[in-house]
PDB file of N, CA, C and O in Angstrom:
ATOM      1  N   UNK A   1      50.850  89.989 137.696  1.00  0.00           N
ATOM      2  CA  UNK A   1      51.148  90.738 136.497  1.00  0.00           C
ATOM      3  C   UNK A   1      49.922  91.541 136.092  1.00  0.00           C
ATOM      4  O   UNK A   1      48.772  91.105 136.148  1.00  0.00           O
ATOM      5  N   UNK A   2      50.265  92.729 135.688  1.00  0.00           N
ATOM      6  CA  UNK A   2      48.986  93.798 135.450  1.00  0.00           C
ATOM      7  C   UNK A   2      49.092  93.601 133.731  1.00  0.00           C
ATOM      8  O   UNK A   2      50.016  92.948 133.245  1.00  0.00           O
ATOM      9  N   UNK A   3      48.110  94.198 132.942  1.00  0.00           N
ATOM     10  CA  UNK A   3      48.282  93.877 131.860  1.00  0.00           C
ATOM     11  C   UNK A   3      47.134  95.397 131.617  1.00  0.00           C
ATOM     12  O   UNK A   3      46.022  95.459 132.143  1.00  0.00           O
ATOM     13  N   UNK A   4      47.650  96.364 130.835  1.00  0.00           N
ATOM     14  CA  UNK A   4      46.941  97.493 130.126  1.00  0.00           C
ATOM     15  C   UNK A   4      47.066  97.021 128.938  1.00  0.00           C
ATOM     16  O   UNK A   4      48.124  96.636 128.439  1.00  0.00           O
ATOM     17  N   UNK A   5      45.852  97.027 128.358  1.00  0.00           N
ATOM     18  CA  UNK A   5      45.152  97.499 126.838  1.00  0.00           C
ATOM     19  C   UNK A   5      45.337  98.425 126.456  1.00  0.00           C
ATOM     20  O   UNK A   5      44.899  99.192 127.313  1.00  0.00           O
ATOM     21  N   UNK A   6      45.944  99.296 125.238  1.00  0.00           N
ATOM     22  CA  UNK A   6      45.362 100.382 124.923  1.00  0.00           C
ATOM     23  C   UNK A   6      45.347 100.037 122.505  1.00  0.00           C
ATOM     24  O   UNK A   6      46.096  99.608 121.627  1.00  0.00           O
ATOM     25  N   UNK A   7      44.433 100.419 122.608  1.00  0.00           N
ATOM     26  CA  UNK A   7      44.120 100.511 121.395  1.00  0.00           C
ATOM     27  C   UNK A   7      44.412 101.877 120.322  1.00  0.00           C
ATOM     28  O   UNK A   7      44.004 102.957 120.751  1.00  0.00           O
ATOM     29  N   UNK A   8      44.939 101.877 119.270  1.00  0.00           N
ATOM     30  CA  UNK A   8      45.041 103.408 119.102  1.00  0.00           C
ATOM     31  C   UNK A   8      45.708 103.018 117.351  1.00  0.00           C
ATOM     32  O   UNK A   8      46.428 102.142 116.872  1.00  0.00           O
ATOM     33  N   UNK A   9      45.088 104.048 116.911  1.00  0.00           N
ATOM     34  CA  UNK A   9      45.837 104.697 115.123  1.00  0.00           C
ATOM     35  C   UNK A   9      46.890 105.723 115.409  1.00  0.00           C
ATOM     36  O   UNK A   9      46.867 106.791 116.020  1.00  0.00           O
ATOM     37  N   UNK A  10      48.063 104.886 114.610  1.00  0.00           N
ATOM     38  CA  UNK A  10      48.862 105.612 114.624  1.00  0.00           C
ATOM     39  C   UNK A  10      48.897 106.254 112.661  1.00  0.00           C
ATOM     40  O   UNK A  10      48.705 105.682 111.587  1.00  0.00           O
ATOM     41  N   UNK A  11      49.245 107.671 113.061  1.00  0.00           N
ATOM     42  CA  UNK A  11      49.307 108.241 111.700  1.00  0.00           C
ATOM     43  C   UNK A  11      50.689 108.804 111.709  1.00  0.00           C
ATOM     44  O   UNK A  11      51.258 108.837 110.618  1.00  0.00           O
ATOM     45  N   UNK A  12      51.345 109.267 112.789  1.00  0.00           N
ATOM     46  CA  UNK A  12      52.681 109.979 112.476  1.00  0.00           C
ATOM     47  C   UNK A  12      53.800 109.027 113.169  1.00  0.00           C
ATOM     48  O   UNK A  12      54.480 109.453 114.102  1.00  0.00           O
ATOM     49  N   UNK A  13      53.923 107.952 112.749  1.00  0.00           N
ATOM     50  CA  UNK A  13      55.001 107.298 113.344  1.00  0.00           C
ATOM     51  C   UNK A  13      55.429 107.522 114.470  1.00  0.00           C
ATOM     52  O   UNK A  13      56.593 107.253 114.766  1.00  0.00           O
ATOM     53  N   UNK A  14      54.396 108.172 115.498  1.00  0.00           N
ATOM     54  CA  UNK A  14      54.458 108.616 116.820  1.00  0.00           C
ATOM     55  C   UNK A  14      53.401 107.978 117.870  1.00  0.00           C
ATOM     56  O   UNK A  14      52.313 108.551 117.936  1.00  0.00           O
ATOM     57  N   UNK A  15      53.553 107.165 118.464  1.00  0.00           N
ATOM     58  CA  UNK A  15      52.695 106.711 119.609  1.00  0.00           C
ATOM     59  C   UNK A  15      53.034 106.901 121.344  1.00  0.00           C
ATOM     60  O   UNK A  15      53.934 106.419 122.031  1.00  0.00           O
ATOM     61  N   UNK A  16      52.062 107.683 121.639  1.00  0.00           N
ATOM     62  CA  UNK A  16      52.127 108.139 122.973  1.00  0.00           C
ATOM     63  C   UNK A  16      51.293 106.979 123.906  1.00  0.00           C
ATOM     64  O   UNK A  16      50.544 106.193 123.327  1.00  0.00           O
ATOM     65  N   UNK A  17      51.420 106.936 124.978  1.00  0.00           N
ATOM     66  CA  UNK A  17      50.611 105.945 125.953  1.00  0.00           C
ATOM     67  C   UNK A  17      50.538 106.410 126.954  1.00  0.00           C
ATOM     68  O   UNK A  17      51.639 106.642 127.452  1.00  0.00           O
ATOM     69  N   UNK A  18      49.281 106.815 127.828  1.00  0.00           N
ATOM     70  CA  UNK A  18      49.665 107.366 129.223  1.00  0.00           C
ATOM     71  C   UNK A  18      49.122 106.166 129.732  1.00  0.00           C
ATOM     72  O   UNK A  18      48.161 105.555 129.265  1.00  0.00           O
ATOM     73  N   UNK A  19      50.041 105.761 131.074  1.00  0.00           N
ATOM     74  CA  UNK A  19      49.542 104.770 131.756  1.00  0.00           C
ATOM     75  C   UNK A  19      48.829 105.096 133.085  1.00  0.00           C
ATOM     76  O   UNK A  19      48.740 106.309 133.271  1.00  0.00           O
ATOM     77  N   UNK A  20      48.254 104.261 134.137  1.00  0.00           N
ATOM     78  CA  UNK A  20      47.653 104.861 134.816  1.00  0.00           C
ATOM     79  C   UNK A  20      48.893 104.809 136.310  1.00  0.00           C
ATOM     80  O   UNK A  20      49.914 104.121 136.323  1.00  0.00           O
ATOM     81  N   UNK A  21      48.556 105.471 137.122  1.00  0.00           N
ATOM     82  CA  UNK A  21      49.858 106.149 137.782  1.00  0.00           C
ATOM     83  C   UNK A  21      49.872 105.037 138.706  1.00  0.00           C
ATOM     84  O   UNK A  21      50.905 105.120 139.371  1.00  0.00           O
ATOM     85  N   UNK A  22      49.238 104.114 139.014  1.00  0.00           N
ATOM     86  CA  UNK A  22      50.109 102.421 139.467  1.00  0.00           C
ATOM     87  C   UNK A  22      51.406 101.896 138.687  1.00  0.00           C
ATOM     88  O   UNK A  22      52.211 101.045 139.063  1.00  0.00           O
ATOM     89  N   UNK A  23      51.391 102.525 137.674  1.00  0.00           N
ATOM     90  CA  UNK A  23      52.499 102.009 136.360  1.00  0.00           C
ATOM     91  C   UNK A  23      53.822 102.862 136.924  1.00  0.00           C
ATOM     92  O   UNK A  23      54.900 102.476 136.472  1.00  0.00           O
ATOM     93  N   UNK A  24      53.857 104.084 137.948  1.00  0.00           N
ATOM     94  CA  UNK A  24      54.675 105.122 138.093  1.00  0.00           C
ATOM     95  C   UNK A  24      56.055 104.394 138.944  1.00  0.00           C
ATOM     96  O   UNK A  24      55.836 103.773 139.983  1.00  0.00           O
ATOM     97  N   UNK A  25      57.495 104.536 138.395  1.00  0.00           N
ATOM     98  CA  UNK A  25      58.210 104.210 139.001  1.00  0.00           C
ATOM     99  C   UNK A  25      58.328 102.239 138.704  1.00  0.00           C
ATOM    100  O   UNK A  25      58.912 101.420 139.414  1.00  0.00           O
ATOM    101  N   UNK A  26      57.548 101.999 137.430  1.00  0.00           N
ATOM    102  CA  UNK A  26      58.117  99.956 137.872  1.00  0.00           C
ATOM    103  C   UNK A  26      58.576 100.413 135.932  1.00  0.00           C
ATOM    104  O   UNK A  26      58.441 101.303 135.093  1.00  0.00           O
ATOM    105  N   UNK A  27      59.157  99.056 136.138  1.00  0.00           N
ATOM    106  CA  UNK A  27      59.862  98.286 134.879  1.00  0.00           C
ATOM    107  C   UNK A  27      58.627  98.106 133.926  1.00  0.00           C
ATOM    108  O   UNK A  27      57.629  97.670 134.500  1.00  0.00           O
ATOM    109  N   UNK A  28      58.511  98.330 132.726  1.00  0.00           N
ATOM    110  CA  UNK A  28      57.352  97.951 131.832  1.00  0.00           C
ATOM    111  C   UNK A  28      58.093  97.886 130.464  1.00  0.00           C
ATOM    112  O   UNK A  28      59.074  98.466 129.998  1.00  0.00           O
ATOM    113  N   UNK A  29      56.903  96.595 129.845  1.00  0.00           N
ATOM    114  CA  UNK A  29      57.201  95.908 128.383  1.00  0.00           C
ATOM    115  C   UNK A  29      56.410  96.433 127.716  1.00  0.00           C
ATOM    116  O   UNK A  29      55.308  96.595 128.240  1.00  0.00           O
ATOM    117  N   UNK A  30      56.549  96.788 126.691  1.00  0.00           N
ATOM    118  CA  UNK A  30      55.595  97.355 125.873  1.00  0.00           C
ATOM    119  C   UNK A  30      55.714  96.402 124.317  1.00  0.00           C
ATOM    120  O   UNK A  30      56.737  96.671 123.689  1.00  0.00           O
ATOM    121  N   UNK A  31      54.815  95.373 123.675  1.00  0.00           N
ATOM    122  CA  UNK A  31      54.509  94.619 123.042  1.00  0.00           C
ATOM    123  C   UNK A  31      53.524  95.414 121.998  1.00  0.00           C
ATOM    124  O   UNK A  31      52.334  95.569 122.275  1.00  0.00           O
ATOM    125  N   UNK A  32      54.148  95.949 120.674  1.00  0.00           N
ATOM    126  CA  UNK A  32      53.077  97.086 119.593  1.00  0.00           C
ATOM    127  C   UNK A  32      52.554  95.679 118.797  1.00  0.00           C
ATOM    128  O   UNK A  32      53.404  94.864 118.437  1.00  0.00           O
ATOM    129  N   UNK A  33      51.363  95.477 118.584  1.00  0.00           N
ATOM    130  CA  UNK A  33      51.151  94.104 117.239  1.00  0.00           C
ATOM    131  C   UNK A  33      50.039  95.356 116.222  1.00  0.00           C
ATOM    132  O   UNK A  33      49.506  96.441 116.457  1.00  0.00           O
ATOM    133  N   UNK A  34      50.129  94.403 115.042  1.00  0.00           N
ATOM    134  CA  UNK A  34      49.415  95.015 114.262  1.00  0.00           C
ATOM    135  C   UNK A  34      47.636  94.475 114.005  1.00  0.00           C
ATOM    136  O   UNK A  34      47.288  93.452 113.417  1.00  0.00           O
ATOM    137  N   UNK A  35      46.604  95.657 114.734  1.00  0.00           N
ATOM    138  CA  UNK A  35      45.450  94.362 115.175  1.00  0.00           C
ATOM    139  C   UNK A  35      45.124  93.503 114.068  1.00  0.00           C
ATOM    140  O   UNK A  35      44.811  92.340 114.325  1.00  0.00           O
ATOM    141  N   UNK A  36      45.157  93.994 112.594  1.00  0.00           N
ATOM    142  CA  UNK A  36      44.498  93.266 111.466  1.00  0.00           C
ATOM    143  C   UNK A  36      45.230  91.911 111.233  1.00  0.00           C
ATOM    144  O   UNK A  36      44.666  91.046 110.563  1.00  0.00           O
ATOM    145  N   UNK A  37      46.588  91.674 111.812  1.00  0.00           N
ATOM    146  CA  UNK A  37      47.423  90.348 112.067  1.00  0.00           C
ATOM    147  C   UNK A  37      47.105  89.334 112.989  1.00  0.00           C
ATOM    148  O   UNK A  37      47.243  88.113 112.916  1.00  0.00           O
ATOM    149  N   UNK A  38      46.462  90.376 114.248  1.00  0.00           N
ATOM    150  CA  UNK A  38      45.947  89.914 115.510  1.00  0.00           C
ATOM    151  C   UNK A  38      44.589  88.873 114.884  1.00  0.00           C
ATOM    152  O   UNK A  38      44.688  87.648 114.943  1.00  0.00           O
ATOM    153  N   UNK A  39      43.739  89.345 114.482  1.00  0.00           N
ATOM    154  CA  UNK A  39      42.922  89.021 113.655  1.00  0.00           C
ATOM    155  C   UNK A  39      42.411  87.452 113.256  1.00  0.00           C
ATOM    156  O   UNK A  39      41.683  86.515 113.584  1.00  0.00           O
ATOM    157  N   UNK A  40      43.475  87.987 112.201  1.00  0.00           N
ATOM    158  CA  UNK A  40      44.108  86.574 111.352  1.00  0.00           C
ATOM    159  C   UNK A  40      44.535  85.770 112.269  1.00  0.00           C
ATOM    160  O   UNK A  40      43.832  84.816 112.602  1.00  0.00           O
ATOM    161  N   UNK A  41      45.493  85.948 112.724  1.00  0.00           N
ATOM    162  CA  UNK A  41      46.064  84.744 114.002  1.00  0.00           C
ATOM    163  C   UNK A  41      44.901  84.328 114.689  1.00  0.00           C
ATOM    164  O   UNK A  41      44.928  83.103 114.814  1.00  0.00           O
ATOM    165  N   UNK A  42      43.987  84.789 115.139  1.00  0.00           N
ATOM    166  CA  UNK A  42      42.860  84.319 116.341  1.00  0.00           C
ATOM    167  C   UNK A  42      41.853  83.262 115.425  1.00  0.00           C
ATOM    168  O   UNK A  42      41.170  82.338 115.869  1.00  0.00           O
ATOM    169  N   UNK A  43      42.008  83.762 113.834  1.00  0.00           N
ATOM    170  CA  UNK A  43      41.059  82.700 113.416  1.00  0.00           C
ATOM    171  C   UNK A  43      41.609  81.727 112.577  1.00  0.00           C
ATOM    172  O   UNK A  43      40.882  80.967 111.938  1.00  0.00           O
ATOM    173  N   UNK A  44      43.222  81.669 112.505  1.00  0.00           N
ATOM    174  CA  UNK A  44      43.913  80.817 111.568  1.00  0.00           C
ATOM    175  C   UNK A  44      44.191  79.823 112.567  1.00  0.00           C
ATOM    176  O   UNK A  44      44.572  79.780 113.737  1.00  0.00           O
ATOM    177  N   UNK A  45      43.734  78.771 111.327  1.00  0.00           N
ATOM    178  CA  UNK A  45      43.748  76.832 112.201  1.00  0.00           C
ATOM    179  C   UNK A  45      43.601  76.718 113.975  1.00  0.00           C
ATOM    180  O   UNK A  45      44.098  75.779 114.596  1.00  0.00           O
ATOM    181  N   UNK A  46      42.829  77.850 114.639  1.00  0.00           N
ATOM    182  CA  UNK A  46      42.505  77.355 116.004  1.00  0.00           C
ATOM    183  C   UNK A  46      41.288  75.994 116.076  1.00  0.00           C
ATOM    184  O   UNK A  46      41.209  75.127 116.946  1.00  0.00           O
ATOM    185  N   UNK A  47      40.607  76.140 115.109  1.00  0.00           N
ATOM    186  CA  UNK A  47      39.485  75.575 115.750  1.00  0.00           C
ATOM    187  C   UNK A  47      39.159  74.293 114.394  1.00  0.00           C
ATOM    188  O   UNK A  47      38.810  74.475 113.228  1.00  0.00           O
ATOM    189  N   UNK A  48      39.443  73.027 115.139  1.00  0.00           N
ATOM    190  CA  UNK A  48      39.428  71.979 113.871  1.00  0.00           C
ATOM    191  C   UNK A  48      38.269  71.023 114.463  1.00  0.00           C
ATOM    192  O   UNK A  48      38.358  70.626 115.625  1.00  0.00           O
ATOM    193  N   UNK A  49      37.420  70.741 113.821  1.00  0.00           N
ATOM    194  CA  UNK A  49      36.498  70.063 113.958  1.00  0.00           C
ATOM    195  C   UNK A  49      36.217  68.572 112.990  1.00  0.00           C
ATOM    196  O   UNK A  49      36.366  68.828 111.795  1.00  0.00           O
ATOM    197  N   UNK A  50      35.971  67.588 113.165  1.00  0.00           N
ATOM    198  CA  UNK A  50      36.350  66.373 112.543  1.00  0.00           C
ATOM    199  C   UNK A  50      34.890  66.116 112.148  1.00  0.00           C
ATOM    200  O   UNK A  50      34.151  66.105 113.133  1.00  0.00           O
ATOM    201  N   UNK A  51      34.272  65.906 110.974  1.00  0.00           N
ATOM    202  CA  UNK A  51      32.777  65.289 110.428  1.00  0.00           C
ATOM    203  C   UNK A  51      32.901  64.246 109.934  1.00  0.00           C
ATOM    204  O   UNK A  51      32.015  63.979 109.122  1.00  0.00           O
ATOM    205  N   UNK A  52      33.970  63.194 110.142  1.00  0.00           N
ATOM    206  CA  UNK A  52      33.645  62.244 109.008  1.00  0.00           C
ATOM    207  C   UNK A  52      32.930  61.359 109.879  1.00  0.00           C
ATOM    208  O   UNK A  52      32.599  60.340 109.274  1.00  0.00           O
ATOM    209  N   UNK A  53      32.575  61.375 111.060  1.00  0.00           N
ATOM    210  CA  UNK A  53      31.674  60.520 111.063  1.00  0.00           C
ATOM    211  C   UNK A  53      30.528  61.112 111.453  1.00  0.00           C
ATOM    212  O   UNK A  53      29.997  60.752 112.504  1.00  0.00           O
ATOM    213  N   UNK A  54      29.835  62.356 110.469  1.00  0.00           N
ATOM    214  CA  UNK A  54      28.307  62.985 111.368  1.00  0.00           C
ATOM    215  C   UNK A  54      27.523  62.418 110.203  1.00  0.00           C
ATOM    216  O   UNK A  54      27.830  62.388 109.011  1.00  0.00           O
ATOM    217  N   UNK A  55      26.502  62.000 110.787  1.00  0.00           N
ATOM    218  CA  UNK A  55      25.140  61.614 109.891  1.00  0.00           C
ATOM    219  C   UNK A  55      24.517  62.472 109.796  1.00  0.00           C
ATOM    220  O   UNK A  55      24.362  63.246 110.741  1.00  0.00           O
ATOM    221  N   UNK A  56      23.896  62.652 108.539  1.00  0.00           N
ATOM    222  CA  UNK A  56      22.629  63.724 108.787  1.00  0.00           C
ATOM    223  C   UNK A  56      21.049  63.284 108.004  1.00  0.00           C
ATOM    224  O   UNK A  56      21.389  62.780 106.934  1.00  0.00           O
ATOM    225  N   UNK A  57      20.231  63.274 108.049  1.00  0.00           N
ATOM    226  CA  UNK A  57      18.854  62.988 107.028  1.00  0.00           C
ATOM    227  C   UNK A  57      18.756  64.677 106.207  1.00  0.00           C
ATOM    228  O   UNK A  57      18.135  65.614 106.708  1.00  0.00           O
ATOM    229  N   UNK A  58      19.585  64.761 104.758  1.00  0.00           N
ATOM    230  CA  UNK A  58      19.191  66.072 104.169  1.00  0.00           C
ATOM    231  C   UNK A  58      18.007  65.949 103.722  1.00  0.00           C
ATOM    232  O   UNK A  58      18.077  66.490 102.618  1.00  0.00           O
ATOM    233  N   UNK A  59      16.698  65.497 103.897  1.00  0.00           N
ATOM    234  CA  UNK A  59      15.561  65.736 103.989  1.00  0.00           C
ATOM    235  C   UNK A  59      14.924  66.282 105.250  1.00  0.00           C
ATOM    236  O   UNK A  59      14.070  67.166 105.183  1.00  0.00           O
ATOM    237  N   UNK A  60      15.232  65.892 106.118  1.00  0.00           N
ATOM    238  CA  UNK A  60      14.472  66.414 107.294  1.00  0.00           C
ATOM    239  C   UNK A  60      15.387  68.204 107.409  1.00  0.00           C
ATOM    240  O   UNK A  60      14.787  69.089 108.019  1.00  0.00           O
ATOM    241  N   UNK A  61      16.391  68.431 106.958  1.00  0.00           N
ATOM    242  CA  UNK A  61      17.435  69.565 107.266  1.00  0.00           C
ATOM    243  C   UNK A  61      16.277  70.575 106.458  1.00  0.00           C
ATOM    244  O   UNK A  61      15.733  71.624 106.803  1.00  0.00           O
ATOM    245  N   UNK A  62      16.186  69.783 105.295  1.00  0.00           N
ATOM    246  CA  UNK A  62      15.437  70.743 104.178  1.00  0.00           C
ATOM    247  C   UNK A  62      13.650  71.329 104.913  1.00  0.00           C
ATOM    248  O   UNK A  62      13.101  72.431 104.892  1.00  0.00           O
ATOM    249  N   UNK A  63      13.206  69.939 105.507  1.00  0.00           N
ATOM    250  CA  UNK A  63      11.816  70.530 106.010  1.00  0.00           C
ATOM    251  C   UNK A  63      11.584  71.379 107.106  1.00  0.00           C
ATOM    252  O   UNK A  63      10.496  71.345 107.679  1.00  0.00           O
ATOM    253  N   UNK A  64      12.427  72.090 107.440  1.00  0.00           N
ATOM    254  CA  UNK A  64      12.675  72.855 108.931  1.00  0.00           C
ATOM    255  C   UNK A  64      12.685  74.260 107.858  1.00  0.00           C
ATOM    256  O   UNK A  64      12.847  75.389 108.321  1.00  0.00           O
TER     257      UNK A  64
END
């Protein structure tokens, strides 16, 4: 599976895409997301990290 990127502002409810001419003649999906959603999704609840059991000395944190 090939996978093109293309990035782009749309202002006139018009989006063009040229693909590169390996693309000429096959079946293609075209998937539009909105990046500022993209965004959000990449940093909403991926990454959970558990502290209840980290020790720390907040004196020594402070003398550094």
């Amino acid at each position: 599976m090939d996978i093109y990127k293309k990035e782009s502002k749309v202002k006139d409810k018009i989006l063009t895409i040229e693909l590169p001419e390996e693309f000429r003649d096959m079946d293609v999906e075209v998937i539009i997301r909105i990046k500022k959603d993209i965004e959000k999704e990449l940093l909403a609840d991926k990454i959970k990290i558990n502290t209840k059991k980290w020790k720390f000395n907040r004196e020594e944190i402070h003398e550094r």
